[in-house]
Backbone as CSV, one residue per row, in Angstrom:
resi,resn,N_x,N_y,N_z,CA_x,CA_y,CA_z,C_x,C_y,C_z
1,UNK,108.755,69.176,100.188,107.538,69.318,100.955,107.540,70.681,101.665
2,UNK,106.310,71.157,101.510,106.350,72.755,102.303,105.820,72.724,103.861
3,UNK,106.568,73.295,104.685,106.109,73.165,105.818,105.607,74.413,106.375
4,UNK,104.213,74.510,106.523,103.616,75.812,106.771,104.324,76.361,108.686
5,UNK,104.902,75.392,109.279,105.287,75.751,110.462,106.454,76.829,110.850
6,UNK,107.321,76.653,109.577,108.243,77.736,109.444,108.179,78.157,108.603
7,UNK,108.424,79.862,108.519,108.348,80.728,107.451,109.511,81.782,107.212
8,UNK,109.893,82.193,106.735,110.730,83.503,105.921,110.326,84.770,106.065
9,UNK,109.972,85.458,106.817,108.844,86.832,106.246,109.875,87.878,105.383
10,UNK,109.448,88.209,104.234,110.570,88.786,103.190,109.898,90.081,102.880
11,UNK,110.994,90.890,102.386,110.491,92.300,101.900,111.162,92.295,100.215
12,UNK,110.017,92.333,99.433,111.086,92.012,97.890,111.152,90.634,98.402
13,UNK,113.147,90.691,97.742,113.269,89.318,97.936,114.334,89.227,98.742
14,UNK,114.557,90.193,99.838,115.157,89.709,101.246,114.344,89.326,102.322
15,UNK,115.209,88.161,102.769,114.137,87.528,103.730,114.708,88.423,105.156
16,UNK,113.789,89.222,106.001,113.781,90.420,107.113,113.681,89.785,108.446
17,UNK,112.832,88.301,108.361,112.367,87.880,109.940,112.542,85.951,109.498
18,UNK,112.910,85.248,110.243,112.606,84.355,110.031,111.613,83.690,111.460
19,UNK,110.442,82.904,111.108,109.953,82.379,112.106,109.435,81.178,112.104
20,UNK,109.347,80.485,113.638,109.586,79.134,113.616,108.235,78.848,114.571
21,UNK,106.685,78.262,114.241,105.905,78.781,114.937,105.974,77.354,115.757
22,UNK,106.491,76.381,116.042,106.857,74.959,116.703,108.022,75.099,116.830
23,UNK,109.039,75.678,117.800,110.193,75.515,117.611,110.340,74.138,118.503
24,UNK,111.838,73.762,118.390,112.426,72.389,118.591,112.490,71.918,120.345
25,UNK,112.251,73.167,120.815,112.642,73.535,122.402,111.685,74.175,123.188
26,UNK,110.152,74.089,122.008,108.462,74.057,122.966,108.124,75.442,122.868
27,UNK,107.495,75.692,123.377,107.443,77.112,123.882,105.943,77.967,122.568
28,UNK,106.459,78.904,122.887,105.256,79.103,121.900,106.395,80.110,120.632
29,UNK,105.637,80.958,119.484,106.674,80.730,117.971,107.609,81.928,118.975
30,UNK,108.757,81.278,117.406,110.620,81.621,117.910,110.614,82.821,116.228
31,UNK,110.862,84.312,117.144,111.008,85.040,115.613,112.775,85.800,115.327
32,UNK,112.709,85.459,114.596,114.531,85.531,114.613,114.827,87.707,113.460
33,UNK,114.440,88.620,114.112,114.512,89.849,112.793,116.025,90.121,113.090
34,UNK,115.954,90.543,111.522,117.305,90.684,110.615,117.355,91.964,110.185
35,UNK,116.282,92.725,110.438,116.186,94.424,110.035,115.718,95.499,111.820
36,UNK,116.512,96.222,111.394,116.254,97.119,112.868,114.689,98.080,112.341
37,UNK,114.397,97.782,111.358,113.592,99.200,110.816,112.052,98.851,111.171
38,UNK,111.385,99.537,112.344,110.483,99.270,113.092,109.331,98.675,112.174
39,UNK,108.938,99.619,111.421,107.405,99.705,110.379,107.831,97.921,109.336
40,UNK,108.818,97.023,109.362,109.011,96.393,108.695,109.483,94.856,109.543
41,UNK,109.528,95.203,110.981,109.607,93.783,111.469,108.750,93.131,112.251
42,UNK,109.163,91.876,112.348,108.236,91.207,112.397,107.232,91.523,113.783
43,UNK,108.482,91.429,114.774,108.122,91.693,116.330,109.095,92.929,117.007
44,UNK,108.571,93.090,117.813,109.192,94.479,118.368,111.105,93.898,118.916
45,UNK,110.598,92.991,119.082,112.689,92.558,119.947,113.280,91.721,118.117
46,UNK,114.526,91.974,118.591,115.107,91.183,117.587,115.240,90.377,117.380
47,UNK,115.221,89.470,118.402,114.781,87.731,118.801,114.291,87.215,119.931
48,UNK,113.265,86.530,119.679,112.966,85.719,120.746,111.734,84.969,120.400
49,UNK,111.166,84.447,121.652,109.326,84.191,121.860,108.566,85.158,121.550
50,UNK,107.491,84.716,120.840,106.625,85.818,120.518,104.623,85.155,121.059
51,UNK,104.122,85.883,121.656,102.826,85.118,122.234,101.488,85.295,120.887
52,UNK,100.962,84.374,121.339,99.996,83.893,120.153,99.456,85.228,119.522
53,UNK,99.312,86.343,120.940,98.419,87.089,120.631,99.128,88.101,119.628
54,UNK,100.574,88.016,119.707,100.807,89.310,119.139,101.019,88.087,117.654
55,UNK,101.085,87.137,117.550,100.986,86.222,116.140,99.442,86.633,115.385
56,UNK,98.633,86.395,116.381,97.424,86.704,115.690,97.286,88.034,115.267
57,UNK,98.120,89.346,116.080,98.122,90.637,115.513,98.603,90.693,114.726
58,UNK,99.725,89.984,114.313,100.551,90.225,112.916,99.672,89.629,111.478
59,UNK,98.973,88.684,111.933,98.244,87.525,110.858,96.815,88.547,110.406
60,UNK,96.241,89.053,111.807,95.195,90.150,111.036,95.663,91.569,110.289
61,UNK,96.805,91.849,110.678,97.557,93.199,109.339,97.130,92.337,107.956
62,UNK,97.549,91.190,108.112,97.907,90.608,106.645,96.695,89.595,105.814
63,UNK,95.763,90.160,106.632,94.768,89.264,105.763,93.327,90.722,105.825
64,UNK,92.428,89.804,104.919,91.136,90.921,104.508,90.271,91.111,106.103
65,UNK,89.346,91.819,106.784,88.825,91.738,107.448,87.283,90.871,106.880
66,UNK,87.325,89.616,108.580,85.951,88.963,107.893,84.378,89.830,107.239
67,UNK,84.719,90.623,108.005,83.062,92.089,107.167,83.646,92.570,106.559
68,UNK,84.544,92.856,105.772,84.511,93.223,104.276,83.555,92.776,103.450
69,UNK,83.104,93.971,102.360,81.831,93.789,102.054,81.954,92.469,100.573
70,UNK,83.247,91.901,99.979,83.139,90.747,99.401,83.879,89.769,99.973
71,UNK,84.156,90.062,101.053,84.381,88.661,102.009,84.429,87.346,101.333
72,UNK,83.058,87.114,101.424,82.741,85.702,100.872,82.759,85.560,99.163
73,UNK,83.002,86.630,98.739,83.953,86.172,96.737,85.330,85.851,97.486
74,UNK,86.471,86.657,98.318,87.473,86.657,97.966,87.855,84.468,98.907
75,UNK,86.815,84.744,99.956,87.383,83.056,100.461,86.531,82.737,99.112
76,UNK,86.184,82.343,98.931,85.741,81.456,97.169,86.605,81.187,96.444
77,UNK,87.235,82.674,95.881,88.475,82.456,95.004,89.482,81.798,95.977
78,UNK,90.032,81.592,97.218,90.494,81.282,97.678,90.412,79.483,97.952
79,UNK,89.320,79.148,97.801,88.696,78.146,97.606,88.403,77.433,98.932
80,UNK,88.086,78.579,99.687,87.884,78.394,101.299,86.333,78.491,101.547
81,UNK,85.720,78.337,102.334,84.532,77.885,102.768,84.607,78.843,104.107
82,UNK,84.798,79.273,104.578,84.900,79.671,105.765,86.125,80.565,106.426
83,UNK,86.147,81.499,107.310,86.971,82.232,107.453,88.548,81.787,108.190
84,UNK,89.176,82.104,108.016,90.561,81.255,108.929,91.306,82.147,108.214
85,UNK,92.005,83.138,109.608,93.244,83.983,108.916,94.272,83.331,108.522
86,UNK,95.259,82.045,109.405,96.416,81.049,109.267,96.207,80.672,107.412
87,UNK,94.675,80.255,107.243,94.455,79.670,105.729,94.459,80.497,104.503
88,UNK,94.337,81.999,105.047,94.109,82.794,104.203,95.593,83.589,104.104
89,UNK,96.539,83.260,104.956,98.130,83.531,104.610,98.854,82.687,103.977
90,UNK,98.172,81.334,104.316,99.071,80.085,103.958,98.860,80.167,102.292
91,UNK,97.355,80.529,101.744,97.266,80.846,100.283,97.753,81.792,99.912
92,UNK,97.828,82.767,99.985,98.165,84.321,99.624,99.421,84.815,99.901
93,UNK,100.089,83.953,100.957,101.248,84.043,101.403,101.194,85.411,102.178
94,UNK,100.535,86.004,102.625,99.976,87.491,103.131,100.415,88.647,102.413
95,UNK,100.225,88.603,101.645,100.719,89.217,100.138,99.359,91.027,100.738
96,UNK,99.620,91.933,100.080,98.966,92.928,100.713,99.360,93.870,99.114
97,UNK,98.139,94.390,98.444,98.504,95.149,97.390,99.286,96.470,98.054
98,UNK,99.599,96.797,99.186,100.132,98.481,99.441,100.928,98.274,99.892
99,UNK,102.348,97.077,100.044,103.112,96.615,100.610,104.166,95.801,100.007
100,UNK,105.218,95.695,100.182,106.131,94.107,99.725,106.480,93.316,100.392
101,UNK,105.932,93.028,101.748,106.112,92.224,102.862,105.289,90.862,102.516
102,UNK,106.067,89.949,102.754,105.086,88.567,102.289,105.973,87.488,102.989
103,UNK,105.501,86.162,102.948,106.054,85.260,103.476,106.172,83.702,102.706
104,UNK,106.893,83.529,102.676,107.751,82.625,102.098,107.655,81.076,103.048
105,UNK,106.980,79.874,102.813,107.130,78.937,103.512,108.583,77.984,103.717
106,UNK,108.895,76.801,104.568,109.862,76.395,104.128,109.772,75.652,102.963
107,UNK,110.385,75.386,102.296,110.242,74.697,101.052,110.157,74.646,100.090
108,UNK,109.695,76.164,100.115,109.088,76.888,98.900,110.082,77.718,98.134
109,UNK,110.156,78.199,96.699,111.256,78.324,96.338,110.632,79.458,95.311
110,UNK,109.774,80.212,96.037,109.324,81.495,96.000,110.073,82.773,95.283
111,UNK,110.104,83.862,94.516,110.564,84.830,95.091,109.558,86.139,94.434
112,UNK,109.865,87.093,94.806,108.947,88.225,95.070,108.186,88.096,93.561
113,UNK,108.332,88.233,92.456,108.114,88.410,91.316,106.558,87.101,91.422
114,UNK,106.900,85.873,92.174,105.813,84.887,91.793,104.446,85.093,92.667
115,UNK,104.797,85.934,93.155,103.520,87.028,94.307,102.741,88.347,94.181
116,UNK,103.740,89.072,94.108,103.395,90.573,93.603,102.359,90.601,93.043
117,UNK,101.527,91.221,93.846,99.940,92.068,93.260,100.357,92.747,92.423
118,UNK,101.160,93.733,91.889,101.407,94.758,91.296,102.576,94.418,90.203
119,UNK,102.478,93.262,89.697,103.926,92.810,88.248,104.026,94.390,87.774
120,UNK,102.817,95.064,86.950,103.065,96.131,86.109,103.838,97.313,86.451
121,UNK,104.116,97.387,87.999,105.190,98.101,88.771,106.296,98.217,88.629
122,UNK,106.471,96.555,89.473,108.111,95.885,89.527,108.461,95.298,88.731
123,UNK,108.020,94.720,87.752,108.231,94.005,86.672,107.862,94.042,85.257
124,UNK,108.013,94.846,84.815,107.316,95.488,83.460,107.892,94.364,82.601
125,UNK,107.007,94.153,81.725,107.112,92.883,80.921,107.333,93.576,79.150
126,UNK,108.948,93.697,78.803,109.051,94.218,77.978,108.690,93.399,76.265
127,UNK,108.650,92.204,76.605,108.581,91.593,75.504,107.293,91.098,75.236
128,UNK,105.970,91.536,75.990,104.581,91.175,75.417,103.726,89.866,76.331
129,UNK,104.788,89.201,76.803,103.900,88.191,77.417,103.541,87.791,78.629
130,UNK,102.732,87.028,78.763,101.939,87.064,80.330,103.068,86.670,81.447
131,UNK,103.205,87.157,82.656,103.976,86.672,83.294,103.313,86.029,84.015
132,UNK,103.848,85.126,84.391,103.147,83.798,85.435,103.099,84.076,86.849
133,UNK,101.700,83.431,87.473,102.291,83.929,88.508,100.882,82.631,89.319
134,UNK,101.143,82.214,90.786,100.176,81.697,91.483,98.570,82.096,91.435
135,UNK,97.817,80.701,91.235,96.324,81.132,90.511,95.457,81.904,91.375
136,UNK,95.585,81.191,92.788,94.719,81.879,94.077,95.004,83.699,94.222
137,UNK,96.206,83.932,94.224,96.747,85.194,93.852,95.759,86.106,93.204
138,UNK,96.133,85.308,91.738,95.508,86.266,90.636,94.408,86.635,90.762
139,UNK,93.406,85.188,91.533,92.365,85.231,91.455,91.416,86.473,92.353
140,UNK,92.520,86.158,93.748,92.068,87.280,94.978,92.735,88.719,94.045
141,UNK,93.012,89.267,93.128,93.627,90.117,92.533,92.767,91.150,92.159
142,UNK,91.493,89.680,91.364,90.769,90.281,90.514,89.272,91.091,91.284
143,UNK,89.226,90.401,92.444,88.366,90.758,93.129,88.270,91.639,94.061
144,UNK,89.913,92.184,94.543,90.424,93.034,95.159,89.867,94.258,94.517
């Protein structure tokens, strides 16, 4: 079972931050970074509490802005009705074509290759055939 409450945030396929947005001991989310390298973590300290607001700053880097001018194709392909950044990471995993930062739920048994906007990059497919990959993805891919 995937639990959207804790996540992995990974670069490739090292996981850089782990975060716990219910931790066990209240409070508001618990972000645990594993990389000193500013432009790539999650929150400015290396561990601790992190407040909604700077959650919601991190969640709008990683999703489309609602006035973007196909907005309403890309929630479609998404198969969303309405705007919600949390819903539009939880599908996309906050996947970003100019980036390799993404996030990984618990449960999920993910790794960079089943995300990647860009296979023809990192993954050149020498033997001819389609590489697989999550449909919502592809779909926000095509419309990107």
């Amino acid at each position: 079972m995937i639990d959207y409450m804790k996540f992995d945030v990974m670069w490739m396929d090292d996981v850089i931050a782990t975060v716990d947005l219910k931790p066990a001991n209240g409070g508001t989310p618990y972000v645990v970074n594993y990389i000193t390298d500013f432009n790539k973590q999650f929150s400015p300290n290396m561990e601790g509490h992190i407040t909604l607001e700077e959650l919601e700053k991190w969640l709008k880097w990683r999703t489309f802005p609602p006035t973007r001018a196909n907005a309403k194709e890309l929630l479609e392909s998404l198969g969303m009705q309405a705007y919600n950044r949390w819903g539009i990471v939880r599908k996309t995993h906050g996947v970003m074509a100019d980036d390799e930062i993404w996030l990984r739920f618990k449960g999920e048994q993910l790794v960079h290759k089943d995300v990647c906007l860009r296979k023809e990059l990192y993954y050149p497919d020498d033997s001819g055939q389609t590489v697989e990959c999550k449909e919502e993805l592809v779909n926000t891919k095509k419309i990107i």
